[in-house]
C-alpha positions as CSV (number, residue, x, y, z in Angstrom):
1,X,-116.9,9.6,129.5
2,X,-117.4,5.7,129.4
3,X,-120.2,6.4,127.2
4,X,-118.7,8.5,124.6
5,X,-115.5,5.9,124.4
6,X,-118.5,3.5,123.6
7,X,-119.9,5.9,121.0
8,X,-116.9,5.9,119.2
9,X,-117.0,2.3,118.3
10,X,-120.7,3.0,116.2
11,X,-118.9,6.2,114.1
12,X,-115.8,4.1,113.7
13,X,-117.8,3.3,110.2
14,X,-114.6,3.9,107.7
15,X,-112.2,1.3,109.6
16,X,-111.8,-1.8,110.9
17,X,-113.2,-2.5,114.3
18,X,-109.3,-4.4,114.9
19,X,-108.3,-0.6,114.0
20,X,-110.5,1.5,116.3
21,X,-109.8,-1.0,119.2
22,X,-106.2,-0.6,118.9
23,X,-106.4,3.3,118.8
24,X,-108.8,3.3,121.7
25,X,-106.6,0.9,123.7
26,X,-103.1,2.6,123.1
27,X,-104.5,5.9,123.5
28,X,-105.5,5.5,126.6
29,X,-102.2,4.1,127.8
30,X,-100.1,6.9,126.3
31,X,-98.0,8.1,129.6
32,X,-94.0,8.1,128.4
33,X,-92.2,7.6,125.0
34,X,-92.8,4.0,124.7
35,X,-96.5,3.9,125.1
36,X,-96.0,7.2,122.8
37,X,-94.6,4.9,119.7
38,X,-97.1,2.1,120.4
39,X,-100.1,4.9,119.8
40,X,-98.1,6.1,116.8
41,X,-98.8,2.5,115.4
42,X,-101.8,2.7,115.9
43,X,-102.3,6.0,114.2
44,X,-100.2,4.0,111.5
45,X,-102.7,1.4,111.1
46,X,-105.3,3.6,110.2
47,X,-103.7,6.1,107.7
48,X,-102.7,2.8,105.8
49,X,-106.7,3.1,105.1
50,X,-106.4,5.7,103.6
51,X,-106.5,9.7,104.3
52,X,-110.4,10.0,103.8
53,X,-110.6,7.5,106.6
54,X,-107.7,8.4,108.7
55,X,-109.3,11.9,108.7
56,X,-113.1,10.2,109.1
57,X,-111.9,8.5,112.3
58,X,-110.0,10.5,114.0
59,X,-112.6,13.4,113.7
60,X,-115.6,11.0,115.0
61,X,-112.9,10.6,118.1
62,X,-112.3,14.3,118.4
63,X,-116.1,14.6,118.9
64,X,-117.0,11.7,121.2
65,X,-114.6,12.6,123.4
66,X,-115.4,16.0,123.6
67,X,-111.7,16.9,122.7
68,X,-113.3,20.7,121.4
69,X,-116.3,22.3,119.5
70,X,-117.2,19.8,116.9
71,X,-116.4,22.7,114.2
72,X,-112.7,22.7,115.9
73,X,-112.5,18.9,115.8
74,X,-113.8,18.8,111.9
75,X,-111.5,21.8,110.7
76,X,-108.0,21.1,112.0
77,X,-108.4,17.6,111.4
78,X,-109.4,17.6,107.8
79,X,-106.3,20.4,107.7
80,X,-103.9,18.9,109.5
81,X,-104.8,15.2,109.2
82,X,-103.6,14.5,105.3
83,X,-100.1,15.4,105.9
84,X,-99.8,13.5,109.7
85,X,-101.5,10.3,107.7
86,X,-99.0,11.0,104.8
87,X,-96.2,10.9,107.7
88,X,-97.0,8.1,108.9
89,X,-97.4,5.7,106.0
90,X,-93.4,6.9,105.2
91,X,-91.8,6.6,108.5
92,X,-91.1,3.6,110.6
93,X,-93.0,4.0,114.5
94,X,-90.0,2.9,115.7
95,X,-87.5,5.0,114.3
96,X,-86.0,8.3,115.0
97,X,-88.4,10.5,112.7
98,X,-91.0,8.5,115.0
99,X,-89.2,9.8,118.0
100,X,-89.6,13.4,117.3
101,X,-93.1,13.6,115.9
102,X,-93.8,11.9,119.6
103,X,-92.4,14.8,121.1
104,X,-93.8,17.3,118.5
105,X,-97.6,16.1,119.1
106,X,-97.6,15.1,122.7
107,X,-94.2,16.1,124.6
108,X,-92.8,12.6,124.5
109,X,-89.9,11.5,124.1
110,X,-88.1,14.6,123.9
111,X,-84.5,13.5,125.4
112,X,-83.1,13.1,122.1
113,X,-79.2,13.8,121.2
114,X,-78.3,16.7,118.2
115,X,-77.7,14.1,115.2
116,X,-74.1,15.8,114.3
117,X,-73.2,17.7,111.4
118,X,-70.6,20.2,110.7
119,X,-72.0,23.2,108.8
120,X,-69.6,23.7,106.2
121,X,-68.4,27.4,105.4
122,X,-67.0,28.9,102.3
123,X,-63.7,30.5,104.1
124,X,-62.0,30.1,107.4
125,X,-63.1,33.2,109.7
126,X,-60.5,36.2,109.0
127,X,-57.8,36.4,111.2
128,X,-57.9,40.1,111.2
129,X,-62.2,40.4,110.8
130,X,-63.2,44.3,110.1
131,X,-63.1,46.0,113.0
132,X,-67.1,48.5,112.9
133,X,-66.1,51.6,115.1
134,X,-69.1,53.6,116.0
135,X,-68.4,57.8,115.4
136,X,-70.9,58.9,117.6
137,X,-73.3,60.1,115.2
138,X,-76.8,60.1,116.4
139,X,-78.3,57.1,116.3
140,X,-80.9,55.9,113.9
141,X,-84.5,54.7,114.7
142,X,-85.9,51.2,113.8
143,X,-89.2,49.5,114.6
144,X,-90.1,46.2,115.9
145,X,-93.8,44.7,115.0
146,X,-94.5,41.1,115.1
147,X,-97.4,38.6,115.4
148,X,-100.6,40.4,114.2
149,X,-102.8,38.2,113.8
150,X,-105.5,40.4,112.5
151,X,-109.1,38.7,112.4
152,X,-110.9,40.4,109.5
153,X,-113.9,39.0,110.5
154,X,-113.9,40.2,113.7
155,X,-117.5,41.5,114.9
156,X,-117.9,44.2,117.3
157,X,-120.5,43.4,119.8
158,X,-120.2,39.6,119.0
159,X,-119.5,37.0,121.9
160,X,-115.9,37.6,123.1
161,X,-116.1,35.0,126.1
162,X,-116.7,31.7,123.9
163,X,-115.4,28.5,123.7
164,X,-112.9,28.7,121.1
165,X,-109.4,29.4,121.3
166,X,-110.7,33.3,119.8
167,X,-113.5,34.9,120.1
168,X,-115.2,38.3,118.8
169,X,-116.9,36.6,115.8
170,X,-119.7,35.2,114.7
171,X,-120.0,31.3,114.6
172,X,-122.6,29.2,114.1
173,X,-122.9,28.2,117.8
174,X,-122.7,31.7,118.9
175,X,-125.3,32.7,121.5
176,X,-128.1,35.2,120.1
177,X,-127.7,37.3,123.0
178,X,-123.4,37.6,123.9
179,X,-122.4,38.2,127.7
180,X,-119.5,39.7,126.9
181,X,-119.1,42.1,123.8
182,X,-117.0,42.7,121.6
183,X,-115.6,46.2,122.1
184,X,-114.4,48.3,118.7
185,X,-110.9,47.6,119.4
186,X,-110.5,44.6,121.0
187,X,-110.2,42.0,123.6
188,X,-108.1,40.0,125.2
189,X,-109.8,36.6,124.3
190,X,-109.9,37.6,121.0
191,X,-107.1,38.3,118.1
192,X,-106.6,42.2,116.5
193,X,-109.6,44.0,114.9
194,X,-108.2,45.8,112.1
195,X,-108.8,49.4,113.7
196,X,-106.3,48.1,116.3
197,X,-103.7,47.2,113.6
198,X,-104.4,50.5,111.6
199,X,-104.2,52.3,115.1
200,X,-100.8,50.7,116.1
201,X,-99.5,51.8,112.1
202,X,-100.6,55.3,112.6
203,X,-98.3,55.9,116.0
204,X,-95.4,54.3,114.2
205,X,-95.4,56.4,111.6
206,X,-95.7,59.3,113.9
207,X,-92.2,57.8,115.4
208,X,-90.7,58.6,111.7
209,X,-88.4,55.5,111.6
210,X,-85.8,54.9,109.4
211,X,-87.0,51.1,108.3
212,X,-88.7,48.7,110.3
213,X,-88.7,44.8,110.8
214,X,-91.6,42.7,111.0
215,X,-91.2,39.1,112.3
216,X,-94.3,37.1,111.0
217,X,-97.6,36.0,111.8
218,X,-100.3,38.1,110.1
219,X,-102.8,35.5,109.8
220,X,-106.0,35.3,112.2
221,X,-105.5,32.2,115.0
222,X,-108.7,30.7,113.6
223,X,-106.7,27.7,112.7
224,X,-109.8,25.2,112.0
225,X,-111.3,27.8,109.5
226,X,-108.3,29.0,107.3
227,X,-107.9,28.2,103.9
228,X,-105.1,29.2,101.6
229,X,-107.8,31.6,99.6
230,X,-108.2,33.3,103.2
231,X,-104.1,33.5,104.0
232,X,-103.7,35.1,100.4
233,X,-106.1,37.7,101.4
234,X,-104.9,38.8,105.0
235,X,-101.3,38.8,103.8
236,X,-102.3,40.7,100.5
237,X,-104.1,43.2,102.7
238,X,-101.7,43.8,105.3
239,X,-99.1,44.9,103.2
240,X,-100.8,47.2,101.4
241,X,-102.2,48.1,104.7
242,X,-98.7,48.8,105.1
243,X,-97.5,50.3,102.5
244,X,-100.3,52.6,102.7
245,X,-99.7,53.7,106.1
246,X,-95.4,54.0,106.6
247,X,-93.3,55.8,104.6
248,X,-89.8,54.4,105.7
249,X,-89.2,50.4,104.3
250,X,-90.5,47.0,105.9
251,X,-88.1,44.2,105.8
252,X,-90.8,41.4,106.9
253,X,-90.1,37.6,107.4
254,X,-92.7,34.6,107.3
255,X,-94.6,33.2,110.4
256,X,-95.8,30.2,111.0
257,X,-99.3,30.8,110.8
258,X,-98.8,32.7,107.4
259,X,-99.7,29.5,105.7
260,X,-102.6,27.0,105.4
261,X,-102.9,24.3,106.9
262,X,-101.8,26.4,109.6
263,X,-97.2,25.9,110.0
264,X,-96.9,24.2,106.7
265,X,-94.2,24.5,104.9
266,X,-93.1,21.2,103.0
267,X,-89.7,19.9,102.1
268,X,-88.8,20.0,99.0
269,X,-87.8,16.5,99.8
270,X,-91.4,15.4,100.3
271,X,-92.2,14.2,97.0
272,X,-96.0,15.8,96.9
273,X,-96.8,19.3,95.8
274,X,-95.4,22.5,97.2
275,X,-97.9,23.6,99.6
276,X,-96.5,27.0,100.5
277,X,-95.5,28.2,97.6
278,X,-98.5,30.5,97.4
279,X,-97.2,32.0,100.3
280,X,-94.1,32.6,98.8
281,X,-95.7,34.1,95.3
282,X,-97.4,36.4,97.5
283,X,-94.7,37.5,99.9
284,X,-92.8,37.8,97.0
285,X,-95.1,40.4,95.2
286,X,-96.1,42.2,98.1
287,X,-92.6,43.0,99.6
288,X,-90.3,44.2,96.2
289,X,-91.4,47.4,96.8
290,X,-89.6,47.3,99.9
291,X,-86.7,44.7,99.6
292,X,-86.2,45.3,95.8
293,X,-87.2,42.7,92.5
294,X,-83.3,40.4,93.6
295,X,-84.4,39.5,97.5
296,X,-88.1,39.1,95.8
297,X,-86.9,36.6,93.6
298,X,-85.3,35.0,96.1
299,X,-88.6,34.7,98.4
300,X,-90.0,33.1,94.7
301,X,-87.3,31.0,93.9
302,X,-85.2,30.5,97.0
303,X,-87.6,27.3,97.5
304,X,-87.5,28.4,101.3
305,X,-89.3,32.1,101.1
306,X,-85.6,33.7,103.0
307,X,-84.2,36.6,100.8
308,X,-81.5,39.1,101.9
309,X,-81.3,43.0,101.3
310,X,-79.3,45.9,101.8
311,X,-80.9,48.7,103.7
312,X,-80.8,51.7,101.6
313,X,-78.2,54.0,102.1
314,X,-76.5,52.0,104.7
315,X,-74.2,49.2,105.3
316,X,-76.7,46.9,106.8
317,X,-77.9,44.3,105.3
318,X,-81.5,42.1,106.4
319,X,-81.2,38.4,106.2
320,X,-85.0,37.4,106.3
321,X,-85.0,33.5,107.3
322,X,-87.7,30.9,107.2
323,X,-87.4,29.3,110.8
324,X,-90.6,27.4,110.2
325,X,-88.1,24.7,108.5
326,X,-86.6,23.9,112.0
327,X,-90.6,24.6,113.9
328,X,-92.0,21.4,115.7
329,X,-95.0,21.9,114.9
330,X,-94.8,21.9,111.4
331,X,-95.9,18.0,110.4
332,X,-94.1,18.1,107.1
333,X,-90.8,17.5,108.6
334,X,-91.7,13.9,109.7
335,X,-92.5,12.3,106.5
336,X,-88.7,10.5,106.2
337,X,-86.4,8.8,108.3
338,X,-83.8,9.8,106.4
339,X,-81.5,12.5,108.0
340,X,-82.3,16.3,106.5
341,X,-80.1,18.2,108.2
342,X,-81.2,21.5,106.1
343,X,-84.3,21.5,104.9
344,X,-85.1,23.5,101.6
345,X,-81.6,24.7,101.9
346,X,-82.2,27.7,104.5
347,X,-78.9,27.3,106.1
348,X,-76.9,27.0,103.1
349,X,-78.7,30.5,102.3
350,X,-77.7,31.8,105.3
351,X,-73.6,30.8,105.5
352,X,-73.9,32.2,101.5
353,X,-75.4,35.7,102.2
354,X,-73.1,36.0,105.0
355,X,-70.1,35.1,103.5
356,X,-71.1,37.8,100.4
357,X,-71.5,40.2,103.4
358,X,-68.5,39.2,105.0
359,X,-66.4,40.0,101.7
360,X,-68.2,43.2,101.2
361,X,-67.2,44.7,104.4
362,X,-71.5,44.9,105.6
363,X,-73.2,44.0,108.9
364,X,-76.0,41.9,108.9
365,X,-79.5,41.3,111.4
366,X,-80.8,38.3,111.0
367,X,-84.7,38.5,111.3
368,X,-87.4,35.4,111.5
369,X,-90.0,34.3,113.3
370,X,-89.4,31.4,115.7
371,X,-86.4,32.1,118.0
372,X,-83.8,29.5,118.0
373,X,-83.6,29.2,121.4
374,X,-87.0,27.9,121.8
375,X,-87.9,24.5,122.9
376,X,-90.4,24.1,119.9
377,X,-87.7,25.2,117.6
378,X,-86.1,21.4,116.3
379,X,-82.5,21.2,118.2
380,X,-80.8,19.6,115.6
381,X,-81.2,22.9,113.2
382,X,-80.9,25.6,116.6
383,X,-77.6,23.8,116.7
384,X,-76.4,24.1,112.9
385,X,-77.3,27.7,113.1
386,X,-75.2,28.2,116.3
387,X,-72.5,27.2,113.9
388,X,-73.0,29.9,111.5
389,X,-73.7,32.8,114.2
390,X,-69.9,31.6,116.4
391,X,-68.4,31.7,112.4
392,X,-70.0,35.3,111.5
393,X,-69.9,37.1,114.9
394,X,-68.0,39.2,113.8
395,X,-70.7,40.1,110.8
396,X,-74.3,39.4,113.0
397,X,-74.9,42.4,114.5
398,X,-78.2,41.9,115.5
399,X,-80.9,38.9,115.7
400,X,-84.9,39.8,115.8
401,X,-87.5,37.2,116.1
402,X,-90.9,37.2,117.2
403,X,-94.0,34.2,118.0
404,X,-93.3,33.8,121.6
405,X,-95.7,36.9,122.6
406,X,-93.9,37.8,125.2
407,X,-90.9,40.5,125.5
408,X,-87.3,38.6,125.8
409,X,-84.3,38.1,125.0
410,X,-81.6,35.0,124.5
411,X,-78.2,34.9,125.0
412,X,-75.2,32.5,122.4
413,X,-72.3,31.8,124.1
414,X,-68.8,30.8,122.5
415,X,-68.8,28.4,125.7
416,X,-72.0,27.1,127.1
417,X,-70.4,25.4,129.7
418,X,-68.9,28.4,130.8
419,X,-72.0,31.0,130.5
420,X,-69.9,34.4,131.2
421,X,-70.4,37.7,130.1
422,X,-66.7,37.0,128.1
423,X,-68.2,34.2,126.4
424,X,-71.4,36.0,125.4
425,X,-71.1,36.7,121.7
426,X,-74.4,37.1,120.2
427,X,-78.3,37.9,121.8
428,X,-81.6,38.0,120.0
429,X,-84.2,40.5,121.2
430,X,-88.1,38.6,121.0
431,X,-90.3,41.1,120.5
432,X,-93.7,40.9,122.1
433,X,-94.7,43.4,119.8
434,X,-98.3,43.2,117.9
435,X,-101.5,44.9,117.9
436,X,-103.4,41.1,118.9
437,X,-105.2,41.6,122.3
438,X,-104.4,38.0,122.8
439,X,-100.8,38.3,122.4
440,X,-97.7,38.1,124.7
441,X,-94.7,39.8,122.9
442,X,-94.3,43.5,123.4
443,X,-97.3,43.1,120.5
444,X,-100.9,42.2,121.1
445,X,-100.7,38.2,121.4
446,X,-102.8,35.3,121.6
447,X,-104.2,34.4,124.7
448,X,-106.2,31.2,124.7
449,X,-109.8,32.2,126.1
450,X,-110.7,28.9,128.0
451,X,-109.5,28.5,131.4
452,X,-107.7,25.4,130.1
453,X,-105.1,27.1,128.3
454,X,-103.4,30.7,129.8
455,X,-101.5,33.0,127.8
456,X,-99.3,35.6,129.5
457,X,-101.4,38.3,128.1
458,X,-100.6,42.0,127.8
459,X,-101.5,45.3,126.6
460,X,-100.6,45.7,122.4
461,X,-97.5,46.9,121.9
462,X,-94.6,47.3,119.3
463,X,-90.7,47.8,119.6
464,X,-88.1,50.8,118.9
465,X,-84.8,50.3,118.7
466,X,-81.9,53.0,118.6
467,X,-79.0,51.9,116.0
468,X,-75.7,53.4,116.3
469,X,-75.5,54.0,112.4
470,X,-71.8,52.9,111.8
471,X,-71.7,49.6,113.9
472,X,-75.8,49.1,113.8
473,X,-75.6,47.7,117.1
474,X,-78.7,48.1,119.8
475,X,-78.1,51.2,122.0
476,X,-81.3,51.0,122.9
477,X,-85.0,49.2,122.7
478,X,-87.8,50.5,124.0
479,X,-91.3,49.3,124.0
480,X,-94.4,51.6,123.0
481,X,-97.9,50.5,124.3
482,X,-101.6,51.3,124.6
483,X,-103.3,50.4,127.7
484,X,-106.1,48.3,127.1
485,X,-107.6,49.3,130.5
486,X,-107.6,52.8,129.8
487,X,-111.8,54.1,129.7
488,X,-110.9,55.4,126.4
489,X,-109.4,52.3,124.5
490,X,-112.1,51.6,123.2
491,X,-112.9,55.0,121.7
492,X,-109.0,55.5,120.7
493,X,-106.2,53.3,121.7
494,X,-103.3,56.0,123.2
495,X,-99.6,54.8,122.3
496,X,-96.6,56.0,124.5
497,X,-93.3,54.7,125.7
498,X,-93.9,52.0,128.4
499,X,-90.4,51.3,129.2
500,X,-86.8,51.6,127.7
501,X,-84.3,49.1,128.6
502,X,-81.8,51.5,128.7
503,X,-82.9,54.0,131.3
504,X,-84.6,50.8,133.7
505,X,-81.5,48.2,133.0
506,X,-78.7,50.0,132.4
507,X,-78.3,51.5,136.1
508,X,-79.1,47.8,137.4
509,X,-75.6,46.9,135.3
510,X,-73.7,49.9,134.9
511,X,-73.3,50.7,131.4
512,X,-71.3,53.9,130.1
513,X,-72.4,56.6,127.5
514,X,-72.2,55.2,123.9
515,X,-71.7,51.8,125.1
516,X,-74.5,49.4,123.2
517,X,-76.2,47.1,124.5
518,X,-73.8,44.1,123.9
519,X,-74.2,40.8,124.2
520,X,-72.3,41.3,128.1
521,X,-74.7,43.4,128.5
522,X,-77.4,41.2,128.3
523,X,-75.4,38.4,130.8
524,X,-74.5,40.7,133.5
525,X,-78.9,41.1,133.1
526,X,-79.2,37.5,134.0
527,X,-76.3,38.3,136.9
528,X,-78.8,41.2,138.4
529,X,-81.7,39.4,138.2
530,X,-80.5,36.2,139.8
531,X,-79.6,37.9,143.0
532,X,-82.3,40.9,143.1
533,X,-85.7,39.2,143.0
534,X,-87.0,43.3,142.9
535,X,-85.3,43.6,139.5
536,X,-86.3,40.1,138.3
537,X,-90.3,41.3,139.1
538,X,-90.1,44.0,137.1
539,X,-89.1,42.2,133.6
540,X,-91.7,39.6,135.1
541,X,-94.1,42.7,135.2
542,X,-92.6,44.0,131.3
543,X,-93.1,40.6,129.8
544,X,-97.4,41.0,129.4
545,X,-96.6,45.4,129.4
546,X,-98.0,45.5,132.5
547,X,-101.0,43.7,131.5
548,X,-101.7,39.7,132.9
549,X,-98.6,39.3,134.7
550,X,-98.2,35.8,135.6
551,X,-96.4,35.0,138.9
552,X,-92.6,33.9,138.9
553,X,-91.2,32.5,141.6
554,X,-87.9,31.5,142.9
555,X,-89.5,28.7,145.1
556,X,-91.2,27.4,142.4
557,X,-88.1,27.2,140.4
558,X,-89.8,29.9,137.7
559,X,-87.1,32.4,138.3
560,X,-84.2,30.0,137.3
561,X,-86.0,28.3,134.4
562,X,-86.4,31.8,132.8
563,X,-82.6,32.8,133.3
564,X,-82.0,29.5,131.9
565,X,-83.9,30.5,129.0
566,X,-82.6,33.9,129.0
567,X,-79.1,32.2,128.3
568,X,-79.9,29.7,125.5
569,X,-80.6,31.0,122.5
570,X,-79.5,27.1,121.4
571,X,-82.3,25.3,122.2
572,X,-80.5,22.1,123.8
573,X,-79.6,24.6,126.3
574,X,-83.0,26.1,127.6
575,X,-84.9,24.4,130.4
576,X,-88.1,24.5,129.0
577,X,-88.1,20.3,128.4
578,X,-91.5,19.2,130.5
579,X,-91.0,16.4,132.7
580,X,-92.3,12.6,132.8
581,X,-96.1,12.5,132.9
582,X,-96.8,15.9,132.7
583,X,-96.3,16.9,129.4
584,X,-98.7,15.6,127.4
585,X,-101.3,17.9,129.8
586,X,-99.3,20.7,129.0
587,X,-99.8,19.8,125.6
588,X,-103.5,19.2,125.7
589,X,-104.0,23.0,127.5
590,X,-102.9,23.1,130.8
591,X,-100.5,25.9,131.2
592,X,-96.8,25.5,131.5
593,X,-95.9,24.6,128.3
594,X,-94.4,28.0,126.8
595,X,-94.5,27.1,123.0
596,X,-98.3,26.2,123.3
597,X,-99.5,29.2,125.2
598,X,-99.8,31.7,122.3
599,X,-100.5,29.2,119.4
600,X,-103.9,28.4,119.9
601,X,-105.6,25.5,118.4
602,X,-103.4,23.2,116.4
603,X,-103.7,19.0,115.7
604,X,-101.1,18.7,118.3
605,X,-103.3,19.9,120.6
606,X,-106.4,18.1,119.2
607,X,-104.5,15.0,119.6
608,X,-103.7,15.8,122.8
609,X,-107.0,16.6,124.3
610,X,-108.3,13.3,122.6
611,X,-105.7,11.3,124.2
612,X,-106.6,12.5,127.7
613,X,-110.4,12.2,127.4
614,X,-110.3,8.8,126.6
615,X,-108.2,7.8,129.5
């Protein structure tokens, strides 16, 4: 290791030797928030160079230190690198921006208050709000798919046990002769072969629903590769993979890897050019034919990609939100250290379509990407949209998210002091739905290949829900799967019901005969599985579809840390916050950090990896 540190002086060729000593020296010192800020300075010193040489530099680092594959280390950093270097020539390293970009990139710093603001609202909630009586029709079906993450280049017979964060490809340090091939529908190291996607499309439309939802991600995890020539393809394709193959209407949202550099979205506060608003031209002309030429202008011209649309023929409307705006891990929200409490206006769009809905007597679900309850979702903005869901309750009656790859749910509360199933007033259901091997959500999800970095993964799956048609809340959600162990997956992936929360929860809780399941519901859940450790084990066991269940614990504390989570979907609230000294491992690959699991390889991580190698 001493060696390589040494090497680095020789390729530090684009800066000053004062420069590359002070990066070396705070880098290896980064242990807590402080020592965080004093490496941001350093970082500082060298993107006042200039980007060609911030980007120079911290690459020749990246490869001395053996941080990853030297492809990896040059492709996120010349992605990535130009908007961190723009960050940091705009922000003070002392200041509260520099704060949160120390807890974005190395899980640092992290104990910092909800700046306050009051979201303001266009009326006073009624005093009298409508009152959605269900008739006891027979209940509509809706699917659930999310995270995709189809690699088009994905090679069958190609090396699936590699080095990378996927495999199943062909790279140019690929070994001539693999030891582990690449099967025709997948792998778990790898993300989803489009025969697994076309596969999972083909069972759905089988199911005949009456719409579906789908939560974001399309994009292949090859992070260091992707190019917005690349995301305009896969998204192009995938709809009209889509379109081709379901009948019923797709209300889709944006995912954080929809986008290159991989989960940027700029403000339009920024003052440099609109990065993602390819992204949005192409959203916008691939999903009218589903959510009409009105919600497709707004995906155009919204300057935020959200849109809202009525379902046709009922009185539901989908509000399709941008949470990448409030995501960590997307670098363009440290550029300022002035206070943004909405960036590119998504909240305003939210309190406008639900007040219009309000008015006109409709529901609403709320769909996106990144739950709010997450702890890489920014807890400034989970806590302005708390606002809006305890002022349109009444309105919200459902929220559907994806990107954790995992299969959960999180609980609001009127009162989170006072977390009781008469407090509980709104819960949004995570799907771990997707056709990507690799993925964790009742989908197919990334799971990092290298024994560095685990993620809980599990057989591909999608969701179906049943909708009572008059109040379109959740009587039930099942998840469909195809067992990737099965002898004939390979030849043709079988889909069937895995589990329905109704039939395995409900007798755990007691829930009558056209009773939905309700926000209470979903507490009294937490109640059972806090005192029966069987019942607890068997969402463990649901979580990866029976797949790589990861042990959870009571003595470790795993059990209560994921009721806690269960019953935050306000970030501030869940217990996911790493402790002192450990965090930055986490972030460099070591499991335990949930928001890194399932991401793969990002210049948070890079970062990370470099900081620990050199200390």
């Amino acid at each position: 290791m001493l060696l390589s540190v040494l090497c680095v002086f020789h390729l530090f060729l684009t800066s000053t030797a004062g420069a590359a000593s002070a990066f070396l020296s705070a880098a290896q010192s980064v242990t807590d928030c402080t020592s965080c800020l004093d490496f941001l300075g350093a970082l500082q010193e060298i993107a006042r160079e200039g980007t060609d040489p911030f980007i120079a530099n911290l690459t020749s680092f990246c490869i001395s230190l053996d941080a990853e594959d030297p492809d990896v280390c040059t492709g996120i950093i010349a992605r990535e690198g130009p908007i961190l270097a723009h960050d940091l020539r705009q922000i003070n390293t002392s200041g509260p921006t520099a704060l949160r970009l120390c807890d974005a990139l190395f899980g640092q710093c992290v104990d910092q208050p909800v700046r306050p603001f009051t979201v303001r609202f266009p009326k006073p909630a009624p005093a009298h709000p409508k009152v959605f009586t269900s008739r006891g029709r027979p209940t509509v079906r809706v699917v659930h798919i999310s995270d995709v993450h189809i690699d088009r280049m994905y090679t069958v017979g190609a090396e699936a046990n590699c080095t990378k964060s996927i495999c199943c490809r062909e790279f140019d340090d690929s070994p001539a002769v693999p030891t582990v091939p690449a099967g025709p529908n997948g792998n778990v190291r790898c993300d989803s072969p489009v025969t697994l996607a076309d596969s999972m499309l083909a069972e759905i439309e089988r199911l005949r629903p009456r719409f579906s939802i789908f939560t974001g991600d399309v994009v292949v995890r090859a992070t260091w590769l992707v190019d917005q020539a690349e995301v305009t393809t896969e998204l192009r394709d995938f709809n009209a993979e889509m379109a081709a193959n379901l009948t019923a209407p797709v209300f889709p949202s944006l995912g954080n890897h929809d986008s290159a550099p991989v989960n940027a979205f700029a403000r339009t506060t920024s003052h440099t050019a609109n990065n993602s608003q390819f992204v949005f031209d192409t959203q916008s002309a691939g999903w009218e034919r589903w959510i009409g030429l009105p919600a497709a202008l707004e995906v155009l011209l919204d300057s935020s990609g959200s849109y809202t649309a009525q379902v046709p023929g009922m009185n539901l409307r989908i509000l399709s939100i941008n949470t990448q705006y409030w995501y960590k891990q997307n670098f363009w929200l440290y550029d300022s250290d002035d206070f943004q409490p909405d960036p590119n206006g998504v909240l305003e769009f939210m309190v406008n379509a639900l007040q219009l809905a309000e008015d006109a007597g409709e529901r609403v679900w709320i769909i996106g990407h990144i739950p709010p309850g997450k702890e890489d979702t920014v807890e400034d903005q989970s806590n302005y949209y708390d606002q809006i869901l305890q002022r349109y309750k009444n309105t919200i009656a459902g929220q559907f998210y994806g990107h954790s790859h995992k299969d959960q749910f999180e609980i609001a509360y009127s009162n989170y002091s006072a977390q009781t199933a008469a407090n509980a007033v709104g819960v949004a259901l995570i799907v771990r739905v997707s056709v990507n091997l690799l993925l964790s959500l009742t989908f197919v999800g990334p799971c990092i290949n290298s024994d560095e970095q685990v993620c809980d993964c599990g057989n591909p799956a999608f969701k179906v829900y049943d909708i009572d048609p008059d109040t379109f809340e959740v009587m039930d959600a099942s998840v469909f799967f195809t067992n990737v162990s099965d002898p004939n997956f390979q030849v043709t992936p079988e889909w069937g019901l895995f589990y329905s929360a109704r039939a395995t929860y409900g007798p755990l809780v007691g829930i009558a005969p056209g009773e939905p399941l309700s926000p209470a519901f979903w507490h009294n859940l937490t109640d059972v599985f806090a005192a029966n450790d069987t019942a607890f084990q068997l969402f463990n066991t649901f979580i990866s579809r029976d797949g790589m269940v990861t042990p959870c614990d009571a003595a470790s504390g795993c059990v209560n840390t994921t009721i806690c989570d269960m019953r935050a979907l306000r970030s501030e609230n869940n217990c996911d916050t790493p402790g002192p000294g450990f965090s930055l491992r986490r972030r460099a690959g070591v499991p335990g950090r949930e928001e890194d699991e399932c991401e793969g390889m990002g210049l948070a991580h890079v970062l990370s990896r470099m900081v620990l190698n050199s200390q």
